[in-house]
C-alpha positions as CSV (number, residue, x, y, z in Angstrom):
1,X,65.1,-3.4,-90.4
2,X,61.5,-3.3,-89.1
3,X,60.9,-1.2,-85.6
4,X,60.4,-3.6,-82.8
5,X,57.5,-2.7,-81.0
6,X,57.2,-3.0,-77.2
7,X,54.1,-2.1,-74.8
8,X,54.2,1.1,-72.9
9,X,54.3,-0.5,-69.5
10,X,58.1,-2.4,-70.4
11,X,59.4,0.8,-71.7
12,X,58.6,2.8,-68.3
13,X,60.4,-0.2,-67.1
14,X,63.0,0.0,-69.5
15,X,63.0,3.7,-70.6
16,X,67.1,4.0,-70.5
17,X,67.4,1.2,-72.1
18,X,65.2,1.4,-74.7
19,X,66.9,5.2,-75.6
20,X,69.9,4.0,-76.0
21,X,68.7,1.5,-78.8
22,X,67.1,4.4,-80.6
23,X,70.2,6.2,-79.9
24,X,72.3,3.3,-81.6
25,X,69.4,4.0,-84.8
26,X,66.9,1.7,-83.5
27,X,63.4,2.8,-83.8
28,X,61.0,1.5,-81.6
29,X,57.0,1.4,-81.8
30,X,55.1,1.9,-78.6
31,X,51.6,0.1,-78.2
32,X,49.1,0.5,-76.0
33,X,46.4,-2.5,-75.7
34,X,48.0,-4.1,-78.3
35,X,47.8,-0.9,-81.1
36,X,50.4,0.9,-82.3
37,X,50.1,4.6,-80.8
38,X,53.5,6.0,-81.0
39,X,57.1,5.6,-82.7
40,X,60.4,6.7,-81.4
41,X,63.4,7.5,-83.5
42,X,66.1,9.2,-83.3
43,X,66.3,12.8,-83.8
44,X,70.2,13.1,-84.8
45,X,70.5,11.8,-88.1
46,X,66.9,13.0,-89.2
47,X,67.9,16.6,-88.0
48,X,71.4,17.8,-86.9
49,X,71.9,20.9,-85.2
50,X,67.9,21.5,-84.4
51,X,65.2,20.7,-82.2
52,X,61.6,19.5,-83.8
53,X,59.2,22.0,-84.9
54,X,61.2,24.8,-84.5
55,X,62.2,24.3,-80.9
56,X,65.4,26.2,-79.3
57,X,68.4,24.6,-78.8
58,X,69.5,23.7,-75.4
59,X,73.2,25.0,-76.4
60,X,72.1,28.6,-77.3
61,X,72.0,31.4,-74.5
62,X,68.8,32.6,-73.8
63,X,68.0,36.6,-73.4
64,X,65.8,37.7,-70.8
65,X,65.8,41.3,-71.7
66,X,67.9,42.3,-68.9
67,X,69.8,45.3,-71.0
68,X,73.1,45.2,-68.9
């Protein structure tokens, strides 16, 4: 299935909406002017259990360096 695309002005209008397509394994192409200047997909099946570029995951405790 091809990416639908969709100006950036209807998905500020839209942005739930819109995430819960990509959600369902939609991807979605976001143009500007007419031109094609970003894609959204969804991040589950293309990387499960981590964030993009090396982020941390939400679930894991953070450690501040406290020492108690």
């Amino acid at each position: 299935m091809d990416p639908e695309a969709i100006s950036a002005s209807e998905l500020r209008r839209h942005l739930g909406d819109w995430l819960d397509r990509v959600y369902e394994g939609e991807e979605v192409i976001i143009t500007r002017r007419g031109h094609a200047v970003a894609k959204i997909i969804a991040v589950q099946p293309l990387l499960p259990g981590r964030m993009v570029d090396g982020a941390e995951r939400a679930s894991e405790p953070q450690s501040h360096g406290g020492g108690e």
